[in-house]
C-alpha positions as a Markdown table, in Angstrom:
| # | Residue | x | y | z |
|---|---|---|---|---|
| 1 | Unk | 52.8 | 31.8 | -13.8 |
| 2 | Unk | 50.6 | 34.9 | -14.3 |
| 3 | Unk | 47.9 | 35.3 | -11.7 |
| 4 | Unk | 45.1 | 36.3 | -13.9 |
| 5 | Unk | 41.9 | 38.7 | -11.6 |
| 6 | Unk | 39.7 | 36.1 | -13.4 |
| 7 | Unk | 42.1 | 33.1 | -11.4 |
| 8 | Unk | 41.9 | 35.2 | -8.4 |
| 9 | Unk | 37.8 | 35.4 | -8.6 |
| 10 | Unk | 37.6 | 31.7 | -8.8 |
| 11 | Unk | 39.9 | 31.0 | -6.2 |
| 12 | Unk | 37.6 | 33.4 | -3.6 |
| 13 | Unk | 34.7 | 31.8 | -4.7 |
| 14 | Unk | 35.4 | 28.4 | -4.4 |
| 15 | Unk | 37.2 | 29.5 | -0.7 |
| 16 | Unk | 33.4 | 31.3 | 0.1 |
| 17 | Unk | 31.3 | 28.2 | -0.9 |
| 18 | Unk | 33.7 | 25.3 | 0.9 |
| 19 | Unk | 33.1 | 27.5 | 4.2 |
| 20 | Unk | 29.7 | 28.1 | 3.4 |
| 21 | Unk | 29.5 | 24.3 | 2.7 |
| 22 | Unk | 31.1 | 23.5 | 6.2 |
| 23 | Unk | 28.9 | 26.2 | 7.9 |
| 24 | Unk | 25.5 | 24.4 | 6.6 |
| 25 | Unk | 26.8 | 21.2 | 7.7 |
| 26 | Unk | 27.3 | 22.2 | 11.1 |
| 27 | Unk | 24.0 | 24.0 | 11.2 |
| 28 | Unk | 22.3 | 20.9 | 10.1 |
| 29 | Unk | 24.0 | 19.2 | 12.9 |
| 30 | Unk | 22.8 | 20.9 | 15.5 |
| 31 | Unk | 19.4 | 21.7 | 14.0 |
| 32 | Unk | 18.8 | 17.7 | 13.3 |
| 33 | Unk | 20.3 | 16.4 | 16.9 |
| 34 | Unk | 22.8 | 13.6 | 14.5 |
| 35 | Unk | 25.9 | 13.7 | 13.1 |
| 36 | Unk | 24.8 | 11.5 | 10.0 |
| 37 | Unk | 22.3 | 12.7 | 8.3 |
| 38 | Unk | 23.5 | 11.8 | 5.0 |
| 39 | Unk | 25.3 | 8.6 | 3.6 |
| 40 | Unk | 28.5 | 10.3 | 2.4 |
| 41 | Unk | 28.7 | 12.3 | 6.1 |
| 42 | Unk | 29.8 | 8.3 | 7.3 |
| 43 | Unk | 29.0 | 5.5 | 4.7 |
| 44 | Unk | 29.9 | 2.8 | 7.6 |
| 45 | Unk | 27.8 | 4.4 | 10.1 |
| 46 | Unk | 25.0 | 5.6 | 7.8 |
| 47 | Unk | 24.6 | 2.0 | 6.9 |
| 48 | Unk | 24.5 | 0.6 | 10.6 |
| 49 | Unk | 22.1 | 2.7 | 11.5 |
| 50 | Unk | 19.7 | 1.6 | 8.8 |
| 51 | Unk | 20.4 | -1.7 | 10.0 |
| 52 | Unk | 19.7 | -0.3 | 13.6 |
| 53 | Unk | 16.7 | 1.0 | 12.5 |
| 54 | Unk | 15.4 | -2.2 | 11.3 |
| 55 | Unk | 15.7 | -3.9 | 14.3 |
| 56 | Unk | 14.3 | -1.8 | 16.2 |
| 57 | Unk | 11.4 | -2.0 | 13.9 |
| 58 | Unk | 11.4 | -5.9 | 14.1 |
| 59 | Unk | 11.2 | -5.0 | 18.1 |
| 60 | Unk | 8.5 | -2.5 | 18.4 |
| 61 | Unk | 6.7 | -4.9 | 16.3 |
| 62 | Unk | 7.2 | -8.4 | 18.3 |
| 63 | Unk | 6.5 | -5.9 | 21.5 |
| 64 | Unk | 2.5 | -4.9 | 19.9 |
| 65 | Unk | 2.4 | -8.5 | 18.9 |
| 66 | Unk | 3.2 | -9.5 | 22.9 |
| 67 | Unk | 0.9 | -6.9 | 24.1 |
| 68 | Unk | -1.7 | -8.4 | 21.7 |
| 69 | Unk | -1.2 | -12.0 | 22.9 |
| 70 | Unk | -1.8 | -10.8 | 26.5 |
| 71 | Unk | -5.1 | -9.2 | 25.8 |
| 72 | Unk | -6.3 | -12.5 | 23.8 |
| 73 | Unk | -5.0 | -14.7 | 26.7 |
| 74 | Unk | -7.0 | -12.9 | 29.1 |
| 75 | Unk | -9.8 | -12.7 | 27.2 |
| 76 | Unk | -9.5 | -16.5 | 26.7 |
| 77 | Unk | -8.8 | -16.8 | 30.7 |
| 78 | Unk | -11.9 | -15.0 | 31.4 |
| 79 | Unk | -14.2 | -16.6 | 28.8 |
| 80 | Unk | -13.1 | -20.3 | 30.2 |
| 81 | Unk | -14.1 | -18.7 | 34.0 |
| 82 | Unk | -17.5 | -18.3 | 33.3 |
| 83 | Unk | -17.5 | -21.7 | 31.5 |
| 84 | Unk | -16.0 | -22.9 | 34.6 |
| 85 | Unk | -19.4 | -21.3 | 36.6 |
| 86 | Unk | -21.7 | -22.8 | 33.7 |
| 87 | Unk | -20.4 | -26.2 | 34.7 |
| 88 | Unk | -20.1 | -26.0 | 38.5 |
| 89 | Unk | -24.0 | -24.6 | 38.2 |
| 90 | Unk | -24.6 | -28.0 | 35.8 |
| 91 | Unk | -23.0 | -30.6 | 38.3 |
| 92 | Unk | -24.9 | -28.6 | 41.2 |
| 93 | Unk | -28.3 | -29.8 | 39.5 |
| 94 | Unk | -27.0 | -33.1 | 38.1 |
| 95 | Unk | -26.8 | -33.8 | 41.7 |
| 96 | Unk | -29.6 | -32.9 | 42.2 |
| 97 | Unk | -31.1 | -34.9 | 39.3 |
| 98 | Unk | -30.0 | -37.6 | 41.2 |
| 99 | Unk | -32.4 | -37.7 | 43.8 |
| 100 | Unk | -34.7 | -40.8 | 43.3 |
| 101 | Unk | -37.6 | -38.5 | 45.1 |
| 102 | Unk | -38.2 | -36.0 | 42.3 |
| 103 | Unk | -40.8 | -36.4 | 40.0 |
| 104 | Unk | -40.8 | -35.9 | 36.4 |
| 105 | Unk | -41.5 | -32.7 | 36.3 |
| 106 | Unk | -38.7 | -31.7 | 38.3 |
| 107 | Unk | -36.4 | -33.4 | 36.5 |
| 108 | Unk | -37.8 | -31.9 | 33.3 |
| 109 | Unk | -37.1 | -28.3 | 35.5 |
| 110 | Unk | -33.5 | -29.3 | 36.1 |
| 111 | Unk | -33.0 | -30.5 | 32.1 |
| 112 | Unk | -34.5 | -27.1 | 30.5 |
| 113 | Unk | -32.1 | -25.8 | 33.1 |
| 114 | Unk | -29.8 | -27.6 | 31.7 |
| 115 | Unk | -30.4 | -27.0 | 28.1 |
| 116 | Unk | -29.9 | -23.2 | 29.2 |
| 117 | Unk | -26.5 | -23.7 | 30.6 |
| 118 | Unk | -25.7 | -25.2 | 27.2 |
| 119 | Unk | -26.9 | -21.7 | 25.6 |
| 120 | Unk | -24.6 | -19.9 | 28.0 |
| 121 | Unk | -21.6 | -21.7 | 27.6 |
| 122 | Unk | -22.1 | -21.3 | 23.6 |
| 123 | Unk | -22.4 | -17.9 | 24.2 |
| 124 | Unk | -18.4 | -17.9 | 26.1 |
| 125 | Unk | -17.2 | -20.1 | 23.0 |
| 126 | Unk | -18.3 | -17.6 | 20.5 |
| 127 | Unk | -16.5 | -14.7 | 23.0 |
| 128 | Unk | -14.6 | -12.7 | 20.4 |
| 129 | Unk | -11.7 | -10.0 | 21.1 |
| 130 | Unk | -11.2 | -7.0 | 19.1 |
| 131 | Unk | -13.8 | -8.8 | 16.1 |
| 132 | Unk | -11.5 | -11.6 | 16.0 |
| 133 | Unk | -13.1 | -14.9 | 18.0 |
| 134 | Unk | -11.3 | -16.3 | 20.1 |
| 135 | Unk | -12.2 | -19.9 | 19.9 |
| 136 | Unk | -12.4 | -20.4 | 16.0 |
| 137 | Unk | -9.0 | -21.4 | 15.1 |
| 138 | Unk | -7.4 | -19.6 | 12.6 |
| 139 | Unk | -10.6 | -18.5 | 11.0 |
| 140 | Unk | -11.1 | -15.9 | 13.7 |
| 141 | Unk | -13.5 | -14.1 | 11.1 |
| 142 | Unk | -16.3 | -16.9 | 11.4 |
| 143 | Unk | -17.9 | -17.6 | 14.5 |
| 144 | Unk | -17.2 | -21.2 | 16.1 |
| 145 | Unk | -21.3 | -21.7 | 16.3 |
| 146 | Unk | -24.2 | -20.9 | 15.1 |
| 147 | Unk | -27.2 | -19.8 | 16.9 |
| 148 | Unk | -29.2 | -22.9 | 18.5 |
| 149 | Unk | -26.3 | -25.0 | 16.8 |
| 150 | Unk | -23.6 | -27.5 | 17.8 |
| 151 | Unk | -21.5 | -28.0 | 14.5 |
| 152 | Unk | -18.7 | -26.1 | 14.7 |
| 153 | Unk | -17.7 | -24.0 | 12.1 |
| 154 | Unk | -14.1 | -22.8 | 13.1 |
| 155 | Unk | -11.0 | -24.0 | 11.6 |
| 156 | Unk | -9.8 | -27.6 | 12.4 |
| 157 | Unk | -7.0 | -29.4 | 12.1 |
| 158 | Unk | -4.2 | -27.3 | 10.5 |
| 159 | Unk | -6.1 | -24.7 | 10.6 |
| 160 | Unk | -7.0 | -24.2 | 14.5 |
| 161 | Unk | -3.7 | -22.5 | 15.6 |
| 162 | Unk | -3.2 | -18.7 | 16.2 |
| 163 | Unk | 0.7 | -18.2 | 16.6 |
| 164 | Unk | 1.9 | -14.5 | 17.3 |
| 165 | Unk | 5.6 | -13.5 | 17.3 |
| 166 | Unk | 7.3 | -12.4 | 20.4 |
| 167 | Unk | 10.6 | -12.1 | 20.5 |
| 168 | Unk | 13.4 | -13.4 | 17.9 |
| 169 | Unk | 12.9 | -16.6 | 16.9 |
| 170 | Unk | 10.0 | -17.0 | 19.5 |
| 171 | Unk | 6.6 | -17.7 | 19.2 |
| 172 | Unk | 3.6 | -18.8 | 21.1 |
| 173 | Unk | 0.1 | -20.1 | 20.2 |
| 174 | Unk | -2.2 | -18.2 | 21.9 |
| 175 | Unk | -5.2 | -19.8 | 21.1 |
| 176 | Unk | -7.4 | -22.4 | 22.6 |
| 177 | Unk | -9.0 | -24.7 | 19.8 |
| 178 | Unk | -12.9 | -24.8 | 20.7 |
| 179 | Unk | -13.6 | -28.2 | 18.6 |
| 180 | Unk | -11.5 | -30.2 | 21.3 |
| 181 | Unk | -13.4 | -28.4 | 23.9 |
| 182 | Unk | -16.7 | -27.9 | 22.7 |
| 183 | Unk | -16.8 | -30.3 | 20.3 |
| 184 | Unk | -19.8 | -30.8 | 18.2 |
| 185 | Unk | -22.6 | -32.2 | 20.6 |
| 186 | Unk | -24.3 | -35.3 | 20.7 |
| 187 | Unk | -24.6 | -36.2 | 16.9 |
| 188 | Unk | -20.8 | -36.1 | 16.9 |
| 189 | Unk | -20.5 | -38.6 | 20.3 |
| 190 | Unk | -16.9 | -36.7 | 20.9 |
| 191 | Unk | -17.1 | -37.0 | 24.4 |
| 192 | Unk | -16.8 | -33.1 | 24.5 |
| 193 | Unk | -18.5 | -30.0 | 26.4 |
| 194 | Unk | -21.6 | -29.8 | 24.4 |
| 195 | Unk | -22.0 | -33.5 | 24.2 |
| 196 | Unk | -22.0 | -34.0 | 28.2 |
| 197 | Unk | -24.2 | -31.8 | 28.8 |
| 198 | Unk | -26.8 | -32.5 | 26.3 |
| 199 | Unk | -26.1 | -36.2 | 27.3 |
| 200 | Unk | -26.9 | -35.3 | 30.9 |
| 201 | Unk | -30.0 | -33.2 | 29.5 |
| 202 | Unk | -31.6 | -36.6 | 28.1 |
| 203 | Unk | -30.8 | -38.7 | 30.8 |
| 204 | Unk | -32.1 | -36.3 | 33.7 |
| 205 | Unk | -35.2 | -36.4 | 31.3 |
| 206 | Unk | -35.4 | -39.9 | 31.1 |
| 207 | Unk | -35.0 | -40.9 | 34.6 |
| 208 | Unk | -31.7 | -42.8 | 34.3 |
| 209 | Unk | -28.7 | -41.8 | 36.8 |
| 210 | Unk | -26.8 | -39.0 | 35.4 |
| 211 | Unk | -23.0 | -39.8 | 34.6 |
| 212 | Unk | -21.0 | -37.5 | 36.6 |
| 213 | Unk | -17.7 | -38.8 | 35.2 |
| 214 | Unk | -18.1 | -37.4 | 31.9 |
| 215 | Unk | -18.8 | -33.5 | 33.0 |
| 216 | Unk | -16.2 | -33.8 | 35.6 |
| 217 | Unk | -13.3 | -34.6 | 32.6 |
| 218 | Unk | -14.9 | -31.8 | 30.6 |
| 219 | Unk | -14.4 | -29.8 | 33.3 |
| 220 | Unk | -10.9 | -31.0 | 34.0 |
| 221 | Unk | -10.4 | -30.2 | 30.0 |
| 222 | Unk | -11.5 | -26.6 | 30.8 |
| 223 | Unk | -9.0 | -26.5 | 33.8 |
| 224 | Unk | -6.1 | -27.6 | 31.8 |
| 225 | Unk | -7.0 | -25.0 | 29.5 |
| 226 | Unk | -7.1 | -21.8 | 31.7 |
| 227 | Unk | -3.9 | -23.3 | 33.1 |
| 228 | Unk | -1.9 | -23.4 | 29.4 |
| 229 | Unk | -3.3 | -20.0 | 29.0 |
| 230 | Unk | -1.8 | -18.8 | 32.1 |
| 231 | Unk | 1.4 | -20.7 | 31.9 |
| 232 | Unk | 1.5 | -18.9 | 28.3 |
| 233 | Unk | 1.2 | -15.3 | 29.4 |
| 234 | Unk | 3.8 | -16.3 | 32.0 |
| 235 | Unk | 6.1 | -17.1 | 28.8 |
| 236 | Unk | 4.5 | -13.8 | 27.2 |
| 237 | Unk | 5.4 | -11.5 | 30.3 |
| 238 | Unk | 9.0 | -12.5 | 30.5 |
| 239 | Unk | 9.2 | -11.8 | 26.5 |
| 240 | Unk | 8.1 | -8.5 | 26.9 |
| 241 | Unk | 10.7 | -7.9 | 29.8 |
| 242 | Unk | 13.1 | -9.4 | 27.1 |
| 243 | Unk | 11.6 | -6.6 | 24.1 |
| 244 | Unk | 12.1 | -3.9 | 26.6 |
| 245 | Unk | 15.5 | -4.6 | 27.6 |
| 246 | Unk | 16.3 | -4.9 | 23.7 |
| 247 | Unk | 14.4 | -1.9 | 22.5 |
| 248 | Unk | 16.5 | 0.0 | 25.5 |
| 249 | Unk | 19.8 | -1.2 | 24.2 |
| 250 | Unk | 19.3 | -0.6 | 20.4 |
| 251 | Unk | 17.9 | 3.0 | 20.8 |
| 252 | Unk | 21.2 | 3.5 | 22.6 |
| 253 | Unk | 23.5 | 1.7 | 19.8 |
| 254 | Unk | 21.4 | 3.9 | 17.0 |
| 255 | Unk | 21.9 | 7.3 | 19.2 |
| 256 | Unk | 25.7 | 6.0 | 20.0 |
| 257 | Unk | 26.0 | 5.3 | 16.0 |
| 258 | Unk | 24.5 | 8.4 | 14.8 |
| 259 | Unk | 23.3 | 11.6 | 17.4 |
| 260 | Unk | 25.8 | 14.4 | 17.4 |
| 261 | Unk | 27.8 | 15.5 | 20.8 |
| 262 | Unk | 25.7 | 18.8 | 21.0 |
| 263 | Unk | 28.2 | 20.3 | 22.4 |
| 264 | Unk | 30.6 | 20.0 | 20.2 |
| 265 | Unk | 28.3 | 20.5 | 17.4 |
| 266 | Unk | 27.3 | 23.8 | 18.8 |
| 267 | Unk | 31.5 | 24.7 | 19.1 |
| 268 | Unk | 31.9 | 23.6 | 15.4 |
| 269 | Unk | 28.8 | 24.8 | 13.8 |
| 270 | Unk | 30.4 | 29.0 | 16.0 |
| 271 | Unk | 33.5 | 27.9 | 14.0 |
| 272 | Unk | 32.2 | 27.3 | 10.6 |
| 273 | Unk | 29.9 | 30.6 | 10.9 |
| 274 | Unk | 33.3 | 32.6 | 11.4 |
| 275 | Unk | 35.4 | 31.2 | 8.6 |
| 276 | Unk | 32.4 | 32.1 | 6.6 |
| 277 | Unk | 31.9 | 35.5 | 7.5 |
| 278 | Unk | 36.0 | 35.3 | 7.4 |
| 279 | Unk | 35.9 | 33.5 | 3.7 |
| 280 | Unk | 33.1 | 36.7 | 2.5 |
| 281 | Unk | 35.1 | 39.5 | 3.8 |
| 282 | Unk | 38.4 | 38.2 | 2.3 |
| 283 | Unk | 36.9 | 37.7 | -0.9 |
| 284 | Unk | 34.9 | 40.9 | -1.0 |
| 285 | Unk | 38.4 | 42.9 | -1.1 |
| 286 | Unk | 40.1 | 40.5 | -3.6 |
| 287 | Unk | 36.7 | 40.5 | -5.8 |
| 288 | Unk | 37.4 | 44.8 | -6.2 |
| 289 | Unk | 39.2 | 44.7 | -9.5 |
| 290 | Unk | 41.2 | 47.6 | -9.6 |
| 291 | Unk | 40.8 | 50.3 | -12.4 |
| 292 | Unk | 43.0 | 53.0 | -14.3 |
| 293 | Unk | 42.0 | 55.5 | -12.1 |
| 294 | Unk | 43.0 | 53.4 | -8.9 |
| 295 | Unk | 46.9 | 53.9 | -10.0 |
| 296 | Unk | 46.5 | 57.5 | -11.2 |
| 297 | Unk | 45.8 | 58.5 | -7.5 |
């Protein structure tokens, strides 16, 4: 077979580009930290690391969505608190109320009091976090109550639950429904917050003994509360332990799966550079076609 220069030409040039080729891949290497940085460098572990990658979303996601729960449950914790003064202060003057001594004017005193209290602890249910209240259901847009108003106008059944996920297959409800604690006063007779207290308002008023009983379950109600808020972020703590170890051992498998030994890279990418240079100065004395004067010499 006759080896043509234009043969020879081709040959050199294919040699220069496949070294050149090599050469760039190494550079990217080192210059990009991985070792895939394209699907054909490793179909199987291009593909796991998109895979990797998405879970590692799906974690740094359910981890903002812990840390988000843990501000609302605080939020919720310290809202109930100062409900939890507003009714200690109420029984303080109920007892009082119940002094046979007092005239009506005093009692009167203690009832506006009262009535006040009532305004305060309104004020905690309508507590909001971040513009979303916390006490609405899941209409957290729309205030629970109005001003100088007992209806509530959150979300009710099937539609009082906040839910947040926080961890695979987990979630918690990190809400605290305000119609079953509130309720809707005395025109709804629910036996709630609002509807003690105004209750105890009119009978202080009226002369008749006060019933203790009533704000004492109310404030057994707010107890249990602040408790299942606390016993959640317990549940949300130990989640977020959970994310952490997770996000720790995925970042790993995705480095493992795609970063480059450095090293090596480095060692490779020195290599490549020579058979380049090698691969130009080869083909630089084959690409010198020879000429009639060349054999006349």
């Amino acid at each position: 077979m006759r080896i043509t220069d234009g043969m020879l030409t081709a040959a050199s040039l294919a040699s220069i580009q496949r070294s050149q080729s090599r050469a760039f891949d190494a550079q990217e290497q080192v210059t990009t930290g991985r070792r895939i940085n394209h699907a054909s460098d490793d179909a199987d572990g291009a593909a796991r690391a998109v895979r990797l990658r998405g879970q590692l979303a799906g974690i740094q996601r359910q981890g903002q969505n812990a840390d988000a729960a843990t501000s609302w449950l605080e939020a919720t914790e310290s809202a109930l608190g100062e409900v939890t003064s507003i009714l200690q202060r109420a029984r303080e003057l109920t007892v009082q109320a119940g002094n046979d001594t007092l005239s009506a004017t005093n009692r009167a005193a203690i009832a506006d009091e009262i009535d006040q209290l009532v305004e305060s602890v309104r004020d905690q249910a309508n507590t909001a976090l971040d513009g979303r209240q916390l006490f609405s259901g899941a209409q957290t847009s729309t205030r629970p109550y109005a001003a100088g108003s007992d209806g509530y106008l959150g979300g009710r059944s099937g539609q009082d639950v906040v839910a947040l996920d926080i961890g695979p297959g987990v979630s918690v409800q990190v809400n605290t429904p305000g119609l079953a604690l509130f309720g809707e006063g005395t025109a709804a007779a629910d036996g709630a917050l609002f509807d003690t207290l105004r209750t105890l308002s009119a009978e202080i008023r009226a002369g008749t003994t006060p019933n203790l009983r009533a704000l004492d379950r109310n404030m057994t109600a707010i107890a249990d509360a602040r408790a299942a808020a606390g016993a959640t972020q317990n549940r949300v703590d130990a989640a977020k332990s959970r994310l952490q170890d997770l996000e720790t051992a995925t970042t790993k498998l995705l480095s493992d799966t795609e970063d480059a030994d450095m090293a090596k890279a480095i060692l490779t990418l020195s290599t490549q550079q020579s058979a380049y240079q090698a691969a130009l100065q080869s083909g630089a004395s084959v690409l010198q076609h020879p000429t009639l004067m060349d054999f006349l010499k």
